[in-house]
C-alpha positions in Angstrom: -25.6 3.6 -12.0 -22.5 1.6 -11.7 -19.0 1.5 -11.1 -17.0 2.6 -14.4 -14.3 0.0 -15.9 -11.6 3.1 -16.6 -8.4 1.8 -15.6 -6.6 0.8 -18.3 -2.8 -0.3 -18.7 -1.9 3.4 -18.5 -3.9 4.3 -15.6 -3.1 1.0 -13.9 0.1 1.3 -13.6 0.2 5.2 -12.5 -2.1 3.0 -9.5 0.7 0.9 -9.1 3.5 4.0 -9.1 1.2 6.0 -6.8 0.6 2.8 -4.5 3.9 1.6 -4.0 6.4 4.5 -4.5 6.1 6.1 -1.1 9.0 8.0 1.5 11.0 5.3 1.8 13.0 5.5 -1.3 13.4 9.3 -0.5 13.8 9.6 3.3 15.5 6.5 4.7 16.8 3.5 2.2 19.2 2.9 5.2 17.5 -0.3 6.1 18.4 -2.9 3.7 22.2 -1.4 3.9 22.3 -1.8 7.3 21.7 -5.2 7.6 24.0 -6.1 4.6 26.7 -5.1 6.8 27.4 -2.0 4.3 28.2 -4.8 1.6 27.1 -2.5 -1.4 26.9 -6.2 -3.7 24.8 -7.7 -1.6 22.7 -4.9 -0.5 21.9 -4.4 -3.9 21.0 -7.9 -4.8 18.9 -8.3 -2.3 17.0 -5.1 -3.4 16.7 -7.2 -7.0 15.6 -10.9 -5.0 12.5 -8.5 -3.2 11.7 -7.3 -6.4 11.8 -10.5 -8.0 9.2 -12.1 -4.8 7.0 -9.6 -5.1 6.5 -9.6 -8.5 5.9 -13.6 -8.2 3.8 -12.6 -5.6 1.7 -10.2 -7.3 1.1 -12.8 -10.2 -0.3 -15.3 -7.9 -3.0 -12.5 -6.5 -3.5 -11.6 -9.8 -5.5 -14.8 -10.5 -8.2 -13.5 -7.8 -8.5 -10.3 -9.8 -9.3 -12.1 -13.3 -11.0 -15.1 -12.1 -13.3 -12.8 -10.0 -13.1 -9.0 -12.0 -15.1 -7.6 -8.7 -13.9 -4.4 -6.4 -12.3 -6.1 -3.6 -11.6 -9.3 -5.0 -9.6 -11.2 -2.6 -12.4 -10.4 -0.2 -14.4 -11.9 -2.3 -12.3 -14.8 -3.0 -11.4 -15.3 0.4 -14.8 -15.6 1.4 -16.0 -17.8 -1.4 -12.9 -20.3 -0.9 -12.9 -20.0 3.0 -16.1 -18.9 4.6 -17.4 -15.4 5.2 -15.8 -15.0 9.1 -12.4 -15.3 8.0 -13.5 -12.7 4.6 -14.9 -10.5 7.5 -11.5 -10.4 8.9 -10.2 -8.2 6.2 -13.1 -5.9 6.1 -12.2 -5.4 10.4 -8.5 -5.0 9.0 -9.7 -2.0 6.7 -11.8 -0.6 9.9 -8.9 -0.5 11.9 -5.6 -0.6 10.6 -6.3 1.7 7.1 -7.4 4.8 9.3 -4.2 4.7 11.7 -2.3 4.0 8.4 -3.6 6.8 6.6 -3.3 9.0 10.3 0.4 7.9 10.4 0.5 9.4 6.4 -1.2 12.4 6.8 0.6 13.8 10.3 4.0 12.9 7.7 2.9 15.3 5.0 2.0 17.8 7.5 5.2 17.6 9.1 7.0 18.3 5.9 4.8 21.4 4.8 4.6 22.7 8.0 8.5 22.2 9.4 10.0 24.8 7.0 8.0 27.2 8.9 9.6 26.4 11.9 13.2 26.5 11.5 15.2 25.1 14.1 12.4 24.3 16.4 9.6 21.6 15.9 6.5 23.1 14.4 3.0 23.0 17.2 0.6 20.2 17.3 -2.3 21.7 17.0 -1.3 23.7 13.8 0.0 20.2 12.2 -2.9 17.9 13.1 -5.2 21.0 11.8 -3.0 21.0 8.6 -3.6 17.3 8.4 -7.1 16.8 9.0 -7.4 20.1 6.2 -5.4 17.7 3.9 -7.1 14.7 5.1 -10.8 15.6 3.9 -9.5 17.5 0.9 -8.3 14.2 -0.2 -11.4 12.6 1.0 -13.2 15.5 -1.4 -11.5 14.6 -4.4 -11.9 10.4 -3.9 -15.8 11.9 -3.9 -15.3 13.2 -7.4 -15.1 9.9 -8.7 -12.0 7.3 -10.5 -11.8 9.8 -13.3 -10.6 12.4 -11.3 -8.3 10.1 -8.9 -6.9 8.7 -12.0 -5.8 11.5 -13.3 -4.0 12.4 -10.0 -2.5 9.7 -9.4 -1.0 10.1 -13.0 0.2 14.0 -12.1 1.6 12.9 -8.9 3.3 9.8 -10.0 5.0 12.0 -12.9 6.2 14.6 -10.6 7.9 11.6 -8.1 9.1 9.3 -10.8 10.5 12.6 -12.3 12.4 13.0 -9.3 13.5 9.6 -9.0 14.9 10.1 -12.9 16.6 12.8 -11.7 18.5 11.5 -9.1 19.4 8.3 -10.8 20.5 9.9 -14.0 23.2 12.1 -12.3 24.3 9.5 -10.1 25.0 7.8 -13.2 26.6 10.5 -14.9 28.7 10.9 -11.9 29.9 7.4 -12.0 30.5 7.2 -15.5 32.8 10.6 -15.7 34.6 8.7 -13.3 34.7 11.1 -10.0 37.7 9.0 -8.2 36.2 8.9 -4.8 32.7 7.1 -6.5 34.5 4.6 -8.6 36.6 3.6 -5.6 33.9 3.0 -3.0 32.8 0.4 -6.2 36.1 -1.3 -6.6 36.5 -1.7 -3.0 32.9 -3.1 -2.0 33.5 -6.7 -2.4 36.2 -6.1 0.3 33.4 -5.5 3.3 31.6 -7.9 5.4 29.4 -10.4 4.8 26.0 -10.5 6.5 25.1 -13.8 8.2 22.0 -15.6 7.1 19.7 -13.8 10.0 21.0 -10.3 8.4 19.9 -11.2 5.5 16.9 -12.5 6.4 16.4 -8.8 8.1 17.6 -7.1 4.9 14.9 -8.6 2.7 12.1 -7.6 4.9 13.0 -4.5 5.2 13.6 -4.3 1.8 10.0 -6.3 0.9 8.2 -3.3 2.5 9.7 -0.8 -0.1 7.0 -3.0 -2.6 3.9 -2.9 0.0 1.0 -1.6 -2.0 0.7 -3.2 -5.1 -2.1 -5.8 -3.9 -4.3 -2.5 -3.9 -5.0 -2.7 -7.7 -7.1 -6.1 -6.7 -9.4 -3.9 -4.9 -10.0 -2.2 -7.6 -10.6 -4.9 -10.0 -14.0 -3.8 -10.6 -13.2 -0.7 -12.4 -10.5 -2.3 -14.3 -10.9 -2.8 -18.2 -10.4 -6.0 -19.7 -9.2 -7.4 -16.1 -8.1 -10.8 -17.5 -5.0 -8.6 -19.2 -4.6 -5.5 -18.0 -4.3 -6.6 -14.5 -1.3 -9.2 -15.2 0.9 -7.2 -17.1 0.2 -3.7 -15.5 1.9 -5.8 -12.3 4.9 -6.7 -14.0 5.3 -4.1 -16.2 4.5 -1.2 -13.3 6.9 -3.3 -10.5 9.6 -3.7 -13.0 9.4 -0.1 -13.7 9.9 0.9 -10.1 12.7 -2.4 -9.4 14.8 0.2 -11.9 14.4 3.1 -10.7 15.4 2.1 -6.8 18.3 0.4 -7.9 19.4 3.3 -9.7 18.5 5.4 -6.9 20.1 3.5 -4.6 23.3 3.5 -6.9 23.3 7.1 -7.2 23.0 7.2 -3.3 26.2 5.2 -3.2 27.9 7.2 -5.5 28.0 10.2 -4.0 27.3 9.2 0.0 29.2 6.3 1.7 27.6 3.7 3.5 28.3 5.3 7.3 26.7 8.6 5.5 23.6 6.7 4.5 22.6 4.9 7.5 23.3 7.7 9.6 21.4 10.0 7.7 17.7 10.8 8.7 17.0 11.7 4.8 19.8 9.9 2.6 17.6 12.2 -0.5 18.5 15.4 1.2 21.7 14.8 2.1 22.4 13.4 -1.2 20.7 16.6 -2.8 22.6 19.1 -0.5 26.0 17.4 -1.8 25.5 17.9 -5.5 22.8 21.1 -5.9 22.8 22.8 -2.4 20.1 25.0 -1.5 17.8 22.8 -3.0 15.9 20.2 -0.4 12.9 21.7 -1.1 13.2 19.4 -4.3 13.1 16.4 -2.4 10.6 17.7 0.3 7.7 18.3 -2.8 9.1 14.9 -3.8 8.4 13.2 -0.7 4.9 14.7 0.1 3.6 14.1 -3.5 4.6 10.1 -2.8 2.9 10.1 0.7 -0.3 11.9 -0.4 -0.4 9.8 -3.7 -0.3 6.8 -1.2 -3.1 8.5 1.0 -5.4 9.0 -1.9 -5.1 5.2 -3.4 -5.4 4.0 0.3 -8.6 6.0 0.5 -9.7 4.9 -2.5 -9.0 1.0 -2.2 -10.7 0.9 1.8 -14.1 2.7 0.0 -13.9 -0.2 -3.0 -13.5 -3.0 0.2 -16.5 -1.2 2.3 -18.6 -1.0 -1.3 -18.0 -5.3 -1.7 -18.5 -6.1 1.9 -22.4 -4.0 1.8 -23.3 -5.9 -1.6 -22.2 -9.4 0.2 -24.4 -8.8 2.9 -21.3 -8.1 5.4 -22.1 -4.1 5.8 -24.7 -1.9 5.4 -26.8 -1.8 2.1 -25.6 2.3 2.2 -22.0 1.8 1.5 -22.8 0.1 -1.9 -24.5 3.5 -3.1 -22.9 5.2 -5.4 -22.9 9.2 -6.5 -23.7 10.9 -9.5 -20.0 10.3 -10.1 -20.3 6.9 -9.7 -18.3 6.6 -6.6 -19.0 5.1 -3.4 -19.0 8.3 -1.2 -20.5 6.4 2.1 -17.4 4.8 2.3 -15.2 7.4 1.4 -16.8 9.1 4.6 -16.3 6.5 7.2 -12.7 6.2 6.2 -11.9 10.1 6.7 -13.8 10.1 9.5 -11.9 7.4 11.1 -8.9 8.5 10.3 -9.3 12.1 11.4 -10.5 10.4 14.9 -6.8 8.9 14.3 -5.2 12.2 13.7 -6.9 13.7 16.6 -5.4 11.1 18.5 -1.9 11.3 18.0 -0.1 8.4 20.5 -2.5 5.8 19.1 -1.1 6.2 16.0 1.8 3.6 17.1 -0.8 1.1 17.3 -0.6 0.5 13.9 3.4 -2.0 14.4 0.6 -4.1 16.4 -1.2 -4.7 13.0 1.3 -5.6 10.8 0.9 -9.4 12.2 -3.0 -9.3 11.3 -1.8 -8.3 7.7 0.8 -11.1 7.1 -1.4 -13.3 8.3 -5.1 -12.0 5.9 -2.1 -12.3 2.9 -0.9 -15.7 3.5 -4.7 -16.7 3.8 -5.2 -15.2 0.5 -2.5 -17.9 -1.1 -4.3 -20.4 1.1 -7.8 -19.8 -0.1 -6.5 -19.8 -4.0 -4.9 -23.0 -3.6 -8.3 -24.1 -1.7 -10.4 -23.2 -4.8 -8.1 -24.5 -7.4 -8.6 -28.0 -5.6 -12.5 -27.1 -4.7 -13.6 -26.0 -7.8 -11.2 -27.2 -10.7 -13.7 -26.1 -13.6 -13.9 -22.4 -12.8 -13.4 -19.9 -15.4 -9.8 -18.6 -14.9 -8.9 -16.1 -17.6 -5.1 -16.2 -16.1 -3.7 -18.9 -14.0 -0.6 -18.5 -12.4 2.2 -21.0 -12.9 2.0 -23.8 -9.5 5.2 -23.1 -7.6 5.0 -19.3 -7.9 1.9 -20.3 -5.9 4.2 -22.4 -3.1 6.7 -19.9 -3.5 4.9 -16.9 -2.4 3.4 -19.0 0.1 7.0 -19.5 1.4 8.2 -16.0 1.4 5.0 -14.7 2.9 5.8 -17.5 5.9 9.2 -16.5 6.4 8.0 -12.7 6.8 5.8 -13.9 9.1 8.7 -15.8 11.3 10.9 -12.7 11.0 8.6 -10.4 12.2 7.2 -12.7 14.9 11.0 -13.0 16.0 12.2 -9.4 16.3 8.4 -8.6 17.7 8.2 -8.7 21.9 5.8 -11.4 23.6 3.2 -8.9 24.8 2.9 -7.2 21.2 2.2 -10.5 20.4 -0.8 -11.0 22.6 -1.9 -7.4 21.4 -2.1 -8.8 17.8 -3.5 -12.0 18.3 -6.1 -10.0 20.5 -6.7 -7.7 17.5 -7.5 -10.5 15.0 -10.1 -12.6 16.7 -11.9 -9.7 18.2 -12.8 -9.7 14.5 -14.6 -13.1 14.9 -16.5 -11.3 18.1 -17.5 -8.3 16.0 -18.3 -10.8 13.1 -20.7 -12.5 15.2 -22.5 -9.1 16.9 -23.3 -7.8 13.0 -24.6 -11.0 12.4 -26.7 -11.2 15.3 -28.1 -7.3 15.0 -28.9 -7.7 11.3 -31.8 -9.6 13.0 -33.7 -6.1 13.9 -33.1 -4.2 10.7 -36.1 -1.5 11.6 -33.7 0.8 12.4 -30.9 0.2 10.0 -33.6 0.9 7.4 -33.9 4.1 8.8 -31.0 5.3 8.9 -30.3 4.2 5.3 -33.0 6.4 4.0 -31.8 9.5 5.5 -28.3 9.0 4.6 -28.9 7.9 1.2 -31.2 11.9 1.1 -27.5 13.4 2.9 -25.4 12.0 0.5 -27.7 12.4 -2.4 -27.0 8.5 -3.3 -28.3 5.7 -5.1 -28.5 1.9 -5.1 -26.2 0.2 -8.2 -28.4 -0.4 -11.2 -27.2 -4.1 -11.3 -25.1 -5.2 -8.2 -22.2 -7.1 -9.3 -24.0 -11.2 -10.3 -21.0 -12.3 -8.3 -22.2 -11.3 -5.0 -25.3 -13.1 -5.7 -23.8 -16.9 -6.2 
């Protein structure tokens, strides 16, 4: 009883789709416009630079996931290179910030199932948080069922939103190339508009970085990846390039039919754009939009039960959560993260607790570069099946510190103290599991009866890794 290598090229980068392709692209691409000054040239180059960082950026995480083919690997690497209190750090960053995540996702799908219901008022709370939690543990059921089965989802869904995407892009470009007047003009007089300062700009790339948030959640899913040392490389540039085209064709096709006052004013630039050339069809875009937020639900579910199962066979969680089912999958975890999140659900206003996490994350990703460069120097003889080129190293490094600046700058002083509060009660925590592992009686326990619950078993061979 193990964890199954499945995840070849195909499936790795249907991950990678179902990761990163989320409502953004659908519901409100307003932000990287906006702070272009409506400059379509430059809006749209700065669409290609994000692309271009985080694919550099994704290569230089890659090296974790081939020089250490483990679920969770830049846990693991971080806490080889650095120390296990600052690897425990992103275990307390799963605990905390993936359940208000995946809250903040679910309530979203709800919304848009539920709304249609409810024409011209909002729809009840009760019947969307009921909806949600429904939605929540029915994903939580089919993560249960094993990588076989989430696969195979993830490929369905990506299909049906990349299908979309296709869709949209293609007839913006047919209406381009046919030459509707009012398109080809909003092109020829583009270079006319303002110029963004260098402040703007600065804003426009990080809003328009977070449109590629996701793909590090292949890394925690090494483990299950066949023949890591290739297949995890070139599904990231292969699956990132892929999506790069289809948002700036997207985006095109926005412009082509919707001005740049139209976009940024509109709540949903897809269904405005989808109500000016087929009307009577937003339902399109609404199936569209849920399949991308529940494909991102069930990878984040996925990735948080692969982080719990690395963190119990280092020693940082319970022995339970490495126990696998008879479809090889870590259900324990699985568990605590619906359960979690549900709790987050329930409890609707603390879902905008989750802006005071974004620092915590900035900061566990800029560590990750750190502890790379770290071992490189420590341990110069290691095995690396793939080793990313030196300055894409220094130059992630730089682009993840200048996010960091950015969002310090635009974030207020006291949400400031809330973050920095966040990440080193992660050292206090840290210390209290180390301290209770001392009286284990109980813990014992409990682990029988849950492994009997969840019909469980220890892994035949825990990964040799964890045992250096």
């Amino acid at each position: 009883m193990r964890l199954l290598r499945a995840i070849g090229f195909f499936h790795g980068n249907t991950f990678l789709f179902s990761s990163i392709i989320g409502a953004g692209i659908f519901v409100s691409p307003k932000g990287v416009l906006q702070y272009s000054s409506l400059n379509i040239p430059i809006s749209l180059s700065i669409w290609v630079i994000c692309a271009l960082l985080s694919i550099i950026h994704a290569l230089c995480i890659a090296e974790m996931g081939t020089t250490f083919p483990v679920s969770a690997a830049p846990y693991y690497f971080i806490k080889r290179s650095l120390g296990a209190p600052i690897a425990f750090l992103k275990i307390w960053l799963t605990i905390i910030a993936y359940p208000f995540g995946l809250g903040t996702q679910i309530l979203l799908i709800a919304n848009f199932l539920i709304q249609p219901f409810y024409a011209g008022c909002p729809a009840p709370e009760l019947a969307k948080k009921c909806l949600a939690l429904a939605i929540l543990w029915s994903l939580g059921i089919l993560n249960a069922r094993g990588l076989t089965t989430v696969a195979w989802f993830n490929a369905i869904s990506s299909f049906i939103k990349m299908s979309v995407l296709c869709f949209i892009s293609l007839t913006g470009v047919v209406l381009l190339v046919i030459g509707k007047k009012e398109a080809v003009s909003r092109f020829e007089n583009s270079l006319d508009a303002e110029v963004p300062d260098a402040s703007q700009i600065a804003e426009a790339i990080l809003q328009g970085s977070y449109a590629y948030v996701g793909s590090a959640l292949l890394l925690n899913v090494a483990g299950e990846v066949k023949d890591p040392a290739k297949t995890i490389p070139k599904s990231f540039i292969s699956g990132i390039s892929t999506v790069t085209v289809l948002y700036m064709l997207t985006n095109v096709s926005y412009l082509t039919v919707l001005s740049p006052q139209e976009i940024i004013s509109s709540d949903s630039a897809a269904a405005t754009w989808m109500d000016r050339v087929f009307p009577s069809t937003q339902w399109i875009i609404s199936l569209a939009t849920s399949f991308s937020v529940l494909s991102n639900t069930v990878c984040a579910i996925f990735s948080a039960a692969r982080i719990f199962y690395s963190a119990s066979q280092g020693g940082e969680l319970p022995f339970i959560f490495s126990m696998l089912n008879n479809y090889h999958c870590p259900v324990v975890g699985v568990t605590k993260i619906v359960i979690l999140s549900s709790v987050a659900v329930m409890l609707l206003k603390l879902i905008n607790l989750i802006k005071y996490l974004m620092l915590s994350s900035l900061v566990l990703s800029e560590v990750s570069i750190i502890a790379l460069l770290k071992l490189r120097y420590q341990e110069p003889h290691l095995h690396r099946p793939y080793k990313v080129w030196l300055p894409f190293l220094f130059g992630s490094m730089s682009f993840n510190l200048f996010i960091f600046v950015a969002t310090m700058m635009n974030t207020p002083t006291v949400e400031l103290i809330y973050q920095a509060i966040f990440l080193l009660s992660g050292f206090l925590y840290y210390w209290l599991h180390s301290h209770l592992n001392q009286y284990s009686g109980f813990s014992d326990n409990l682990t029988c009866y849950l492994q009997l619950i969840f019909n469980v078993s220890p892994p035949e061979d825990n990964d040799e890794i964890f045992m250096q």
